[in-house]
C-alpha positions in Angstrom: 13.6 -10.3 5.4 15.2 -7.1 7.0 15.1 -4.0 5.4 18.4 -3.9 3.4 18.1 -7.4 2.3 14.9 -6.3 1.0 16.7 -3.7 -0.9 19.9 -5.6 -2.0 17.2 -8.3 -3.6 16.2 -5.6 -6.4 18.3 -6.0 -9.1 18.5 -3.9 -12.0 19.1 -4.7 -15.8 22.2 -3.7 -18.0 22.5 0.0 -18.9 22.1 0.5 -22.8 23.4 3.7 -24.9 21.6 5.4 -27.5 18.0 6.7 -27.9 15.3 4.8 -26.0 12.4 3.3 -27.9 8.7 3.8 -26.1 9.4 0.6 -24.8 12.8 1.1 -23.6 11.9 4.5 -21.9 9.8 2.8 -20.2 11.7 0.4 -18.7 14.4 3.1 -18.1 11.6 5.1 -15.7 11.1 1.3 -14.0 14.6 0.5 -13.5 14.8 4.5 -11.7 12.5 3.4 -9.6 14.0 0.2 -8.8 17.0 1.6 -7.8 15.1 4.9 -5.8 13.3 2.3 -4.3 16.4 -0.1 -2.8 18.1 3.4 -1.8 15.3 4.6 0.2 14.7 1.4 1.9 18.2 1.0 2.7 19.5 4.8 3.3 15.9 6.6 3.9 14.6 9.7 2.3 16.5 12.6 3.1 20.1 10.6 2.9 19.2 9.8 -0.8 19.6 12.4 -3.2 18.7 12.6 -7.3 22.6 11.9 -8.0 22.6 8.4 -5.9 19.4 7.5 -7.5 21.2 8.6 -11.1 24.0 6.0 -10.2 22.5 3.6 -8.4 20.5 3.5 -12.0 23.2 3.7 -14.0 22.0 6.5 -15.6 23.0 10.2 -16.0 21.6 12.4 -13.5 19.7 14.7 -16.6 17.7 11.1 -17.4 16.3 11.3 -13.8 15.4 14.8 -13.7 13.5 14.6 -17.1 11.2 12.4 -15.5 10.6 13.5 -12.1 11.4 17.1 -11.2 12.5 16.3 -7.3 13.1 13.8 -5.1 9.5 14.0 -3.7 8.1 13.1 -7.3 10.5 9.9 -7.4 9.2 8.7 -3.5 5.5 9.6 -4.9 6.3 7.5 -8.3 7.6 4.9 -6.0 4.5 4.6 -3.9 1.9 4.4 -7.1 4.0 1.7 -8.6 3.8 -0.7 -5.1 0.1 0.4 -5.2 -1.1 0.1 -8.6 0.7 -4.0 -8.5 -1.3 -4.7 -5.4 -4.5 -3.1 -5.3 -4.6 -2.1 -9.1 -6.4 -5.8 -9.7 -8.5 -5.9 -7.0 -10.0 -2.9 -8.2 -11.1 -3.9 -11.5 -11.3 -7.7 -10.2 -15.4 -8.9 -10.2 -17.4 -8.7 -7.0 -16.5 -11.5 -4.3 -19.1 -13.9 -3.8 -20.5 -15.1 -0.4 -21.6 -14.2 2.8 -21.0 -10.2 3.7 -18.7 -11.9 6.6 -16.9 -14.4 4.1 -16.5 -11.5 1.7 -15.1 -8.9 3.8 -13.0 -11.2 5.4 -11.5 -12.0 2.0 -10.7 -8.4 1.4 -9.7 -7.4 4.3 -7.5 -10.1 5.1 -5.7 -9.8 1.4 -5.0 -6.5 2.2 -3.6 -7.4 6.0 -1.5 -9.9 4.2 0.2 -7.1 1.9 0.6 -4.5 4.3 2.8 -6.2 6.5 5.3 -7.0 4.0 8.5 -5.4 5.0 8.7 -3.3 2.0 5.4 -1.5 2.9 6.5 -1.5 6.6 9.9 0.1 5.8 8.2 2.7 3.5 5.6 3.8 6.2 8.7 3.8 8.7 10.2 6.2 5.9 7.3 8.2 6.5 7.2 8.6 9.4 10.3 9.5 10.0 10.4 12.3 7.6 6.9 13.6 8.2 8.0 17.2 9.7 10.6 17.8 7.1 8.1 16.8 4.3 4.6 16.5 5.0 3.9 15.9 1.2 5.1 12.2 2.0 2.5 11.8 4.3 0.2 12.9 2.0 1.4 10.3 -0.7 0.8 7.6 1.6 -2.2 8.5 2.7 -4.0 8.8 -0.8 -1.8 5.9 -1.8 -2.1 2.5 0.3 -4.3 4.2 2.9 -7.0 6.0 1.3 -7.6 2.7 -1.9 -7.5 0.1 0.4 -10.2 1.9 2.5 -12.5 2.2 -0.9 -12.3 -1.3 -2.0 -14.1 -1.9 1.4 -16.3 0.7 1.0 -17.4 -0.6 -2.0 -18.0 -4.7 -0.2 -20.3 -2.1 2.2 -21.6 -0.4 -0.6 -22.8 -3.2 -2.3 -24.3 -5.1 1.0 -26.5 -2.1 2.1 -27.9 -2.6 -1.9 -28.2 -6.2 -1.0 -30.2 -6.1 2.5 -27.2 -7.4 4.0 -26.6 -4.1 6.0 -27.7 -0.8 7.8 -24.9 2.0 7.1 -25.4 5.5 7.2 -22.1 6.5 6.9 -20.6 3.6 4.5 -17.5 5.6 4.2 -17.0 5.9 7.7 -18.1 2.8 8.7 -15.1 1.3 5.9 -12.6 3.5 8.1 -13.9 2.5 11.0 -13.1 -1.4 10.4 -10.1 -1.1 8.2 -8.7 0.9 11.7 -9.9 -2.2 13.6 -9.1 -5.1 11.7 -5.7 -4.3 10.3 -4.5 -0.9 12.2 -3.2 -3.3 15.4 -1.6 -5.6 13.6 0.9 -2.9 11.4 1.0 -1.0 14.3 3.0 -3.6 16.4 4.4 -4.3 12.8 6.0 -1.3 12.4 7.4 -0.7 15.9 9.0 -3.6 16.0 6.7 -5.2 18.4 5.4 -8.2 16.4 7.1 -9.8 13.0 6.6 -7.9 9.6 4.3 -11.6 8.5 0.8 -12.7 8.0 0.0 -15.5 10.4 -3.2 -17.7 11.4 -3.1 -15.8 15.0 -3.2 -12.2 12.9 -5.8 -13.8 10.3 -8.1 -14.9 13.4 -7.9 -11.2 15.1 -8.5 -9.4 12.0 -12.0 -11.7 11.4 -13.1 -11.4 14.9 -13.2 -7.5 14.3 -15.3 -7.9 11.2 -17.9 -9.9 13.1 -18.0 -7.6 15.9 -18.2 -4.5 13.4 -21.1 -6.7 11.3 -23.1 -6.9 14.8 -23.5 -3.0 14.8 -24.8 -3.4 10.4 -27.3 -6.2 11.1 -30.7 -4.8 9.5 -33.3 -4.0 11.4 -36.1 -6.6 11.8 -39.2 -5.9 10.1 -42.5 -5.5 11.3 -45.2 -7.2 9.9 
């Protein structure tokens, strides 16, 4: 799906007059974000202003400003919302069961699979483009997508070195170390164009012969009798 089919496909409810209930106000803030969310994929971040947003909403500009005071707030609200729907359940999810290799492979795989979904490859290419003119997008990204999916596996690691299964110093390190390796070539050639925004067997395969090679360097040290 290219990037402004991905943002024609976000369609937004009827506009409704008087005052919201809880409920309604809240699906007022989600329906802003839907339609912040189509504009930046389609026109980018700078070409999108609070107005747009407003009437892409179907809203008066006043309802978008009492929510989020700028345009960096919106992109930042964006960001949580495609975060908290993706890794919000894996974070409160029970511990995966199997071998370390089987369990990181489930993880890290999950989160290969979401990552190179065009809407999280057209938002980091929104980044990225914008990163001089407003670092603080960086910075949402970053502690967004980036820095959560890095703890989930910190905490597989966490809970191994508690088992036996492995020898980690540095866990949080090491969880940097083979997100960057198992998933950081794959969205790389993703988001340059160079391979399909898609999850396939080939990618799968890559992405779990890093994780055994990272695993050979966490293998316990025999013990002496």
């Amino acid at each position: 799906m290219t990037t402004n089919a991905l943002a024609k496909s976000l369609s937004l409810p009827a506009r409704r007059s008087g005052r919201p209930s809880r409920k309604a106000a809240g699906d007022l803030t989600h329906r802003v974000l839907d339609a912040a969310t189509a504009l930046f994929l389609r026109s980018g971040f700078d070409a999108t202003s609070m107005e747009a947003i407003a009437a892409a909403a179907g809203v008066a500009k006043r309802t978008v400003y009492s929510r989020f005071a700028t345009k960096a707030q919106v992109f930042d609200a964006v960001i949580h919302r495609v975060v908290e729907r993706n890794l919000g359940p894996l974070e409160g999810a029970p511990a995966l069961e199997g071998l370390l290799e089987e369990r990181l492979s489930q993880l890290v795989c999950h989160l290969l699979e979401w990552i190179l979904t065009p809407e999280i490859i057209a938002l980091d290419r929104i980044t990225t483009s914008e990163v001089e003119r407003f670092p603080e997008l960086a910075r949402t990204v970053f502690e967004g997508p980036v820095a959560r999916s890095v703890r989930l596996v910190e905490d597989v690691l966490k809970d191994a070195v508690g088992r036996g299964e492995a020898e980690i110093e540095d866990i949080a390190f090491a969880a940097q170390q083979l997100m960057q390796a198992a998933t950081g070539p794959a969205f790389y050639l993703a988001v340059h164009g160079l391979e399909a925004a898609d999850f396939t067997e080939a990618k799968r395969e890559r992405a779990e012969r890093s994780i055994r090679l990272f695993l050979r360097g966490c293998r316990p040290a025999p013990r002496t009798p």
